[in-house]
C-alpha positions in Angstrom: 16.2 -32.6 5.6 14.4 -28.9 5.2 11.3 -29.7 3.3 9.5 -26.5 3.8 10.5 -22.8 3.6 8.5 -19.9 5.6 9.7 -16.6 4.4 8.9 -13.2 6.1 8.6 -10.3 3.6 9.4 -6.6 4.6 13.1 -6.6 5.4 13.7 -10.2 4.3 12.3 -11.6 1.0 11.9 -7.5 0.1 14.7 -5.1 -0.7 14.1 -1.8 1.0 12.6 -0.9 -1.9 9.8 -3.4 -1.3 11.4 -5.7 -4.6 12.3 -8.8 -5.1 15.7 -9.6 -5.8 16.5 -11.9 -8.5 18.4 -13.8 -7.2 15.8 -14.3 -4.4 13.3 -15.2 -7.3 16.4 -17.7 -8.3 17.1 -19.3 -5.6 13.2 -20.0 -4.6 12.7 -21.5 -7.8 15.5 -23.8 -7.1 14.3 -24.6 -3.8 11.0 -25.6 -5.1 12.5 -27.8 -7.8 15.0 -29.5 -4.9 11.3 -30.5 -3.7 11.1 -28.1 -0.7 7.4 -26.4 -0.4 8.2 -22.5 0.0 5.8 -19.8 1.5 5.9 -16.6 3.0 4.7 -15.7 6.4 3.7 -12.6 7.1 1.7 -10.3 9.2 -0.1 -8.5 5.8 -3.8 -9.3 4.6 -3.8 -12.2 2.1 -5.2 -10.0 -0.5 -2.1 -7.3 -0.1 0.1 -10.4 0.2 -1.3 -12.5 -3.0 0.3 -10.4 -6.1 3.4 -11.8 -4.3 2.2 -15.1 -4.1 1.4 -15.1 -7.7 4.4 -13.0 -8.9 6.6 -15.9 -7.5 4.4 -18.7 -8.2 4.7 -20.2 -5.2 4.0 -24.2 -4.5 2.6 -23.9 -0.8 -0.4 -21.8 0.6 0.5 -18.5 2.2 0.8 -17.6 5.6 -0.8 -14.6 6.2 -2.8 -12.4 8.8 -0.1 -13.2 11.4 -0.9 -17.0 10.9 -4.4 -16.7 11.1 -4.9 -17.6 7.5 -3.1 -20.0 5.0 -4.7 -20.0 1.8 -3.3 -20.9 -2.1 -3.0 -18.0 -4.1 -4.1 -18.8 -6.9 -6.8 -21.2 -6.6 -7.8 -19.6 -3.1 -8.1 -22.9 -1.4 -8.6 -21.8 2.3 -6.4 -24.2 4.0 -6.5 -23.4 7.7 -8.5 -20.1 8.9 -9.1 -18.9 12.5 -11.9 -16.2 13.1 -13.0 -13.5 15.6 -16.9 -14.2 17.1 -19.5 -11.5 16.1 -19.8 -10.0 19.8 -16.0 -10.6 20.3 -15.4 -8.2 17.4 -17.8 -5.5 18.1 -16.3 -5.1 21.7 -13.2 -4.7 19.8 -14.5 -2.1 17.6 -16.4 -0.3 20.2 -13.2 -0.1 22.4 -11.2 1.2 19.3 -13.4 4.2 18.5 -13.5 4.9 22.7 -9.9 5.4 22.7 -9.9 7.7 19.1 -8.4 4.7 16.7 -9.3 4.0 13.2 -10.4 0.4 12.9 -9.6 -1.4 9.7 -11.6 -4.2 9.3 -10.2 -7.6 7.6 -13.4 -9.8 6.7 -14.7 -12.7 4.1 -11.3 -15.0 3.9 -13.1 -17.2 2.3 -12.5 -14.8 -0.7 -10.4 -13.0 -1.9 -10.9 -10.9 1.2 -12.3 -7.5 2.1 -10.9 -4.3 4.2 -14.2 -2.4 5.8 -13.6 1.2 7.2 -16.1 3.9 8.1 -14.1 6.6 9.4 -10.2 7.5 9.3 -9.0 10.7 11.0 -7.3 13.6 9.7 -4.7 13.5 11.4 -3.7 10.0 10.4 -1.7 10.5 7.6 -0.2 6.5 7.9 -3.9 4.8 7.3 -5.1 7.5 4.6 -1.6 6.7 2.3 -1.9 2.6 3.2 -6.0 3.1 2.0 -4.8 4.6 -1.7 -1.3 2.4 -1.7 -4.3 -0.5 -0.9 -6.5 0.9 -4.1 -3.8 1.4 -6.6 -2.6 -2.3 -5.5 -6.2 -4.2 -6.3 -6.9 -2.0 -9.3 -10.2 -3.0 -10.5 -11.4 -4.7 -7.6 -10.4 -2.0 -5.2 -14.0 -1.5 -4.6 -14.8 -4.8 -3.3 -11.0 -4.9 -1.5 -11.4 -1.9 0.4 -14.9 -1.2 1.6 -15.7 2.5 3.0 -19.0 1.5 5.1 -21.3 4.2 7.1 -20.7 2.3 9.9 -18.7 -0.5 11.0 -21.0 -2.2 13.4 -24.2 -1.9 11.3 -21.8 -4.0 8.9 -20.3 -6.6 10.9 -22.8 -9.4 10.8 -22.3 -9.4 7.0 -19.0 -10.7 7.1 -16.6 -13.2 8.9 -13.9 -11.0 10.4 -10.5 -12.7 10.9 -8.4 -9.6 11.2 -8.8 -6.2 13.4 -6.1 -3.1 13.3 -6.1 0.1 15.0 -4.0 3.2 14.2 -3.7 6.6 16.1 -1.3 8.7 18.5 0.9 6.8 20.4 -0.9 8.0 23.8 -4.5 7.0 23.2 -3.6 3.6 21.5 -1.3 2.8 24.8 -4.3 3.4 26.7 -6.6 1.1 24.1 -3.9 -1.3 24.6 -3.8 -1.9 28.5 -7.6 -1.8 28.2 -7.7 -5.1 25.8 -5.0 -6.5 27.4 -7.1 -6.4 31.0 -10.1 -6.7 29.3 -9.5 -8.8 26.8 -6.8 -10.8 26.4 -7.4 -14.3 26.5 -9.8 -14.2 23.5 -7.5 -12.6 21.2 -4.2 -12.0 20.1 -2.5 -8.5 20.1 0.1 -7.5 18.2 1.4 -3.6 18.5 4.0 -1.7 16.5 4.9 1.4 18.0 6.6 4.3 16.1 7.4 7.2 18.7 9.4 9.3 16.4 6.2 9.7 14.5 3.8 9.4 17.2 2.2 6.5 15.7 1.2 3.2 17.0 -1.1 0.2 14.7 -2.4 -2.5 17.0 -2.9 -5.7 15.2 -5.9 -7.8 17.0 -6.2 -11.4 15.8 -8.1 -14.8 16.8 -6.4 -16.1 19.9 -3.4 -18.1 19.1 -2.3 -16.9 16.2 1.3 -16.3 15.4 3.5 -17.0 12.2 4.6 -19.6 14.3 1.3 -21.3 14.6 1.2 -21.1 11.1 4.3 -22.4 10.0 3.7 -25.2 12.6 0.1 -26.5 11.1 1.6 -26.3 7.6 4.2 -28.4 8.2 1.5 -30.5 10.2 -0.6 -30.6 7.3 2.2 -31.8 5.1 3.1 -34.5 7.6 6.4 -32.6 8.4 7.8 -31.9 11.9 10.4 -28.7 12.9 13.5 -30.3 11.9 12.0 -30.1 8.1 11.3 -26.6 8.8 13.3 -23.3 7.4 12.0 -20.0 8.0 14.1 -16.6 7.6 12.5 -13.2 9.5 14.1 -9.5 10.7 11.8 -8.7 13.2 9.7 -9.4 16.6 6.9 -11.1 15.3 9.0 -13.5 13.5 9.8 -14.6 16.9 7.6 -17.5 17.2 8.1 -19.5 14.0 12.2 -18.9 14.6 12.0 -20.7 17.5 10.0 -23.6 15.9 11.9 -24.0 13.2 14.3 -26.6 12.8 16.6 -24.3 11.0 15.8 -20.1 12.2 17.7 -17.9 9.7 17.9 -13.7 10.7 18.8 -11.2 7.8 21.8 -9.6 8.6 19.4 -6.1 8.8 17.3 -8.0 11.7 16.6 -6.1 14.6 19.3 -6.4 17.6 17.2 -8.8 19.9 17.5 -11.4 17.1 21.3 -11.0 15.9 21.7 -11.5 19.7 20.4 -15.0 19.6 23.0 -17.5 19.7 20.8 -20.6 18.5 19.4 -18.2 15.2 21.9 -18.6 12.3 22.6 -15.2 10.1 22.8 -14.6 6.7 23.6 -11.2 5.1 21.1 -8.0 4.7 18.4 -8.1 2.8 19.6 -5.4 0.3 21.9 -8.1 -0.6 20.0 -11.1 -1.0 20.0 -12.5 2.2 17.1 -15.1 1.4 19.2 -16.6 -1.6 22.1 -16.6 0.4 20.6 -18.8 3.1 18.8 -21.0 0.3 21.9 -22.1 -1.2 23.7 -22.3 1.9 20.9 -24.7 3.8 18.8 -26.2 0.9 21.0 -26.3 -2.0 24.5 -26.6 0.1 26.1 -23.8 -2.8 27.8 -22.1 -0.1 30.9 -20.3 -0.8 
């Protein structure tokens, strides 16, 4: 019996408007009155994921950071965290501003949580619209969410760093990333998304071992659950993990070709037409038509 839900957000809980659907909102609220825990799981900082988290109310901590942190989003009860050592993350940074990237810097979860930044390039148009999309989100607090410091490795040993990302041309970030890979790579994770049509490339660098599927797996864990009890619905590679975990993988219909391919991953429709709610009331709430 599914007794917890993991969703993934851009491209599956999200319209491609970034919205919600309502009968998304529907069919997680009957979900969580059927007695199933439902989350989301997703590779965003827990303070850019929470308004979610509290827009849907949601019963379960969230999995964010990759599955690096799973915290309530209301009460901000850290449930599980996983952190990056002081000297561990000023390699990291040091590397970064080697190769030309512009670190973000993902600090106090213990909080509400904090972005540090001392420089961001010109050039790199992605980073400067995510820092004012990050502003207008936090409103008030975008002060404390997102920190412009003089420089980043004066400011590390304030904070307790969970969360590293680096952005730049596609070139000097491939070289950045075979460096941390040889250099680095049994003391963290790293998690790259390349666009080459925009010569862009963000490197996600996290606490060794953490995945979505990690997290999913230690909720469930925590909740004295096992994989069969598990449900999780994702579109892309990093859902990878927790879909093979889980006792019952769903793919949107939108899901990138790798995962449609998957024999073992069931599908439900696109997530411009509420693929989530489709899958809830086929799996949890056996509505299908």
């Amino acid at each position: 019996m599914i007794k917890l839900l993991a969703l993934d957000l851009d491209g599956t809980l999200l319209d491609s408007r970034g919205k919600v659907p309502e009968a998304n909102r529907e069919a997680i609220r009957a979900a969580e009155d059927a007695g199933v825990l439902v989350t989301i799981a997703t590779g965003r900082r827990f303070r850019d994921a929470r308004p979610l988290g509290l827009e849907l109310d949601l019963n379960a901590p969230l999995i964010t950071h990759n599955g690096a942190l799973l915290k309530f989003a209301f009460s901000l009860e850290t449930v599980a965290a996983s952190l990056l050592d002081l000297d561990t993350t000023r390699e990291i940074v040091r590397v970064g501003k080697q190769f030309g990237g512009n670190a973000l810097v993902s600090a106090d979860p213990h909080g509400k949580g904090s972005m540090l930044y001392d420089r961001i390039s010109d050039d790199n148009i992605p980073l400067q619209r995510y820092i004012e999309w990050a502003k207008l989100l936090h409103g008030d607090e975008a002060e404390h969410a997102v920190m412009h410091v003089a420089d980043l490795h004066d400011a590390l040993p304030d904070h307790e760093v969970i969360h590293i990302s680096f952005s730049g041309g596609c070139e000097p970030m491939a070289r950045m990333l075979d460096f941390l890979r040889e250099e680095l790579d049994d003391s963290i994770t790293i998690l790259p998304t390349i666009y080459p049509h925009l010569d862009f490339t963000l490197i996600d660098i996290l606490p060794p071992g953490a995945t979505k599927g990690t997290g999913v797996e230690q909720l469930a864990a925590l909740n004295g659950l096992s994989a069969e009890n598990v449900m999780v619905i994702g579109d892309n590679f990093n859902d990878l993990d927790m879909l093979e975990y889980a006792g019952t993988p769903v793919v949107m219909g939108n899901a990138t070709a790798d995962l449609l391919e998957r024999a073992e991953f069931y599908k439900t429709v696109s997530n411009n037409e509420s693929g989530v709610a489709a899958a809830i009331n086929r799996f949890i709430l056996k509505q299908e038509k």
